[in-house]
C-alpha positions in Angstrom: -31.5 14.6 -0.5 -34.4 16.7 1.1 -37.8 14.6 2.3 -40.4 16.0 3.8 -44.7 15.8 4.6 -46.6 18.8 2.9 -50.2 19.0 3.4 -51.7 20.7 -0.1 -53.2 24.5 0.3 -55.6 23.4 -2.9 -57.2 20.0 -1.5 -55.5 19.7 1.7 -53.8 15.7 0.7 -51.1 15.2 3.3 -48.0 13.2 1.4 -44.2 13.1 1.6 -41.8 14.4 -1.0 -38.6 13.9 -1.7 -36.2 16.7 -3.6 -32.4 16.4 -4.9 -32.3 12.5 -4.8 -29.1 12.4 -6.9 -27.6 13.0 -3.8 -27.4 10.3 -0.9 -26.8 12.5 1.9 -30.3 13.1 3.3 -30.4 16.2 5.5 -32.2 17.1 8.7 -33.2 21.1 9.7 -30.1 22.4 11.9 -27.8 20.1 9.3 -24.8 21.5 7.7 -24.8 21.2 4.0 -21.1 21.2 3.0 -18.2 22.0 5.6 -16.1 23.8 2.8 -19.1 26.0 1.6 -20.8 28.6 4.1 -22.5 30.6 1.6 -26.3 31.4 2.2 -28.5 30.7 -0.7 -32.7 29.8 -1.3 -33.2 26.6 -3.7 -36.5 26.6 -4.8 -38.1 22.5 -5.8 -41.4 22.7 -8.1 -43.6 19.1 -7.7 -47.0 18.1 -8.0 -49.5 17.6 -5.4 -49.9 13.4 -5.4 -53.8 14.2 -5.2 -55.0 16.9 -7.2 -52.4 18.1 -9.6 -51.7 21.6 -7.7 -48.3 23.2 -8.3 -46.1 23.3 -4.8 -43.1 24.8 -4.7 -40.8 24.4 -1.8 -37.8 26.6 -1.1 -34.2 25.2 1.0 -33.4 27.8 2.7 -29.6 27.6 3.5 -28.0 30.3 5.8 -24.0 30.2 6.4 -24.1 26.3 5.0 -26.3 25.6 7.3 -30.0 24.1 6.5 -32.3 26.1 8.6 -35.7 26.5 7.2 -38.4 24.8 4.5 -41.5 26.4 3.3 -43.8 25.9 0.7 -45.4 28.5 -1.4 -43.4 31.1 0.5 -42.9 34.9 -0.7 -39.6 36.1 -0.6 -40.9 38.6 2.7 -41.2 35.3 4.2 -37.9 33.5 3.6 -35.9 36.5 4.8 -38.3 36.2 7.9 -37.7 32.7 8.7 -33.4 33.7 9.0 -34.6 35.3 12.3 -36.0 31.7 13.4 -33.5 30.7 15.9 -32.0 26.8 15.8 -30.3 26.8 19.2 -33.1 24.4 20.7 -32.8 22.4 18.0 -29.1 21.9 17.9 -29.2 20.9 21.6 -31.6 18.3 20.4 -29.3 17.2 18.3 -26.5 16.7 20.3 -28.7 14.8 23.3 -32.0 13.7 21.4 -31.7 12.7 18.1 -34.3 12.9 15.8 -34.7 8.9 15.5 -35.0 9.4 19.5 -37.4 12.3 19.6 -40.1 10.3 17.1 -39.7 7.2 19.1 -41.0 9.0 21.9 -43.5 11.3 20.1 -41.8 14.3 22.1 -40.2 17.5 20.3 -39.3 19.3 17.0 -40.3 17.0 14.2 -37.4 17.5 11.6 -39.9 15.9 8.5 -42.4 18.7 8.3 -42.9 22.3 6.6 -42.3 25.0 9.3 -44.3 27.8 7.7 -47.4 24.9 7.8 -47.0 24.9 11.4 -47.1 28.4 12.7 -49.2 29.6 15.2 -50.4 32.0 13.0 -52.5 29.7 11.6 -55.2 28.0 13.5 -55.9 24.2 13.1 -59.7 23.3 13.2 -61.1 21.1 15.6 -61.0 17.5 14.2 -58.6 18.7 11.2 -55.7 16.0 10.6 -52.0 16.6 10.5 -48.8 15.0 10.2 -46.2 14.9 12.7 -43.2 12.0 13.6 -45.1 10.5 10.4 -48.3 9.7 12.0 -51.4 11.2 11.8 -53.0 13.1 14.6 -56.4 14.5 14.8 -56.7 17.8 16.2 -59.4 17.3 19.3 -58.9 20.6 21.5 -57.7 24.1 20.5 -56.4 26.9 22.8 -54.1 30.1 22.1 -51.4 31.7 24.2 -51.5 35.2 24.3 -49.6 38.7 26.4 -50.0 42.0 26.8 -53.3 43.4 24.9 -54.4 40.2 23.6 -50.7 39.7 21.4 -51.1 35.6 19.9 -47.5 34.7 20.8 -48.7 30.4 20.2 -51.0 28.3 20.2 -51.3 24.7 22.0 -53.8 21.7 20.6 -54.4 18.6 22.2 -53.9 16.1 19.2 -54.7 12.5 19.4 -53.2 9.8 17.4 -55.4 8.0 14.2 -52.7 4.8 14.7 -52.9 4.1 18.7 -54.6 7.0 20.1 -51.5 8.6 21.8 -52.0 11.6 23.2 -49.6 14.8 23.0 -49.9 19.0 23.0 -48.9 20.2 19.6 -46.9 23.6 20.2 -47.0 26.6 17.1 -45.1 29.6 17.4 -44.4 32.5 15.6 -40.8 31.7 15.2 -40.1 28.7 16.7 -40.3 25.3 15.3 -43.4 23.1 15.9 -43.2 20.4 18.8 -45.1 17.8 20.6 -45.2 17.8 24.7 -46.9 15.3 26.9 -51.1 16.5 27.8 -49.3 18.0 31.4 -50.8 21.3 32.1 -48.9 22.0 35.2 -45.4 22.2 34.8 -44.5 25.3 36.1 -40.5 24.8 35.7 -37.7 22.4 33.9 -35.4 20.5 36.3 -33.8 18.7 33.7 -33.1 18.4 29.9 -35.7 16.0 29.6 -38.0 17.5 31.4 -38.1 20.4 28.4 -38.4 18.2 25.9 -41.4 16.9 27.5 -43.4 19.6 29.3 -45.2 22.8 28.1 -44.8 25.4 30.6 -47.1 28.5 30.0 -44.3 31.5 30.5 -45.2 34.2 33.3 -47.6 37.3 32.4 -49.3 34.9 29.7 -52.5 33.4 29.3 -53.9 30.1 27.8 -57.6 31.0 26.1 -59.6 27.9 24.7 -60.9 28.5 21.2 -64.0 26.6 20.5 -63.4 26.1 16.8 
C-alpha cells in the first residue's frame, strides 16, 4: 500500500491518497519492495482530486526493488531524472531516525509527500499553505540559495504551523528530498548526527537572497 498528500495543480485542495490497498504492506520512500525481485519498473495510479474532479495521476517509481521516487503528473523526461535523486540521507535516517521519530519532532525528510511538489524549482508564495509531517504550514518568509552566476541550487521558507504555530525552515532542492530544519540561521558546521537533522547550514561560495513574493 502507497499513501501519500497531493496538493491539486487545477484547484490547489491538499488531501491524502491511498494506491494498491489490496496489499497490507505500506511502504515508505528508501523501502524495498520485495527482497526476491530487484527489477526497476514505473507504476502509474489514476484518481480523482477529492475537490474538483481533476484527473491526477501518480507514478511509483521503483529502481533495483527499491521505492525511490513519487510524482504526480510527471513526463517520462522527469521520472528518468528523479533515478539521479540520491537516497543515501534518507537511508541513514532510517536506520537512526525513523520516520515516526522525524514527524514527532517536525525535523527532516517527510516520507508522506510528492517530491516533484517540493522542488526548489518551484517557488512557494508568501502565505501559500502546504502539507508536511501531516500538518499544515503557512508559508510566512521566502528566500533562495543560489552559486556561481546567480545558479538556484534551493530555496529555504520560514513556515509556520496552522495547528500550534511551530516554527521550522522548509528546505527544496533540485534533487534532494524536501526537509524541515529548526529557524537557526547560524550553523556554520554539524558536530553530530543530530545536529544535521536539525540545522540548515548555508554551504561555502553560496548565498541566501530574500524574495519578497
Amino acid at each position: 500500500m502507497f499513501n501519500f498528500y497531493a496538493k491539486c495543480p487545477l484547484c490547489g485542495g491538499i488531501h491524502e491518497y491511498f494506491f494498491d490497498t489490496k496489499n497490507l504492506i505500506r511502504y515508505c520512500l528508501g523501502d524495498m519492495i520485495n527482497k526476491d525481485d530487484i527489477s526497476s519498473y514505473t507504476k502509474e495510479f489514476e484518481v480523482e482530486c477529492k475537490t474538483c474532479n481533476n484527473s491526477l495521476i501518480f507514478s511509483i517509481v521503483v529502481e533495483e526493488g527499491t521505492f525511490i521516487n513519487i510524482l504526480l503528473n510527471a513526463t517520462e523526461k522527469e521520472i528518468e531524472a528523479t533515478k539521479k535523486i540520491a537516497l543515501k540521507s534518507l537511508r541513514l535516517y532510517k536506520e537512526r531516525y525513523n520516520s515516526q521519530t522525524r514527524a514527532v519532532r517536525l525535523l527532516g525528510e517527510d516520507i508522506k509527500i510528492i517530491p516533484n511538489q517540493f522542488c526548489a524549482k518551484h517557488k512557494f508564495r508568501i502565505g501559500e499553505f502546504i502539507m508536511f509531517f501531516n500538518k499544515f504550514w503557512r508559508i510566512d518568509e521566502s528566500y533562495k540559495v543560489v552559486g556561481i552566476g546567480d545558479h538556484l541550487y534551493e530555496r529555504v521558507y520560514k513556515v509556520v504551523s496552522l495547528h500550534d504555530e511551530d516554527e521550522r525552515l522548509l528546505v527544496t532542492s533540485i534533487d534532494r528530498f524536501p526537509a524541515l530544519r529548526e529557524v537557526d540561521w547560524n550553523a556554520d558546521y554539524w558536530l553530530t548526527d543530530d545536529e544535521k537533522l536539525r540545522k540548515y547550514k548555508l554551504r561555502p561560495g553560496f548565498s541566501l537572497v530574500i524574495e519578497t513574493e
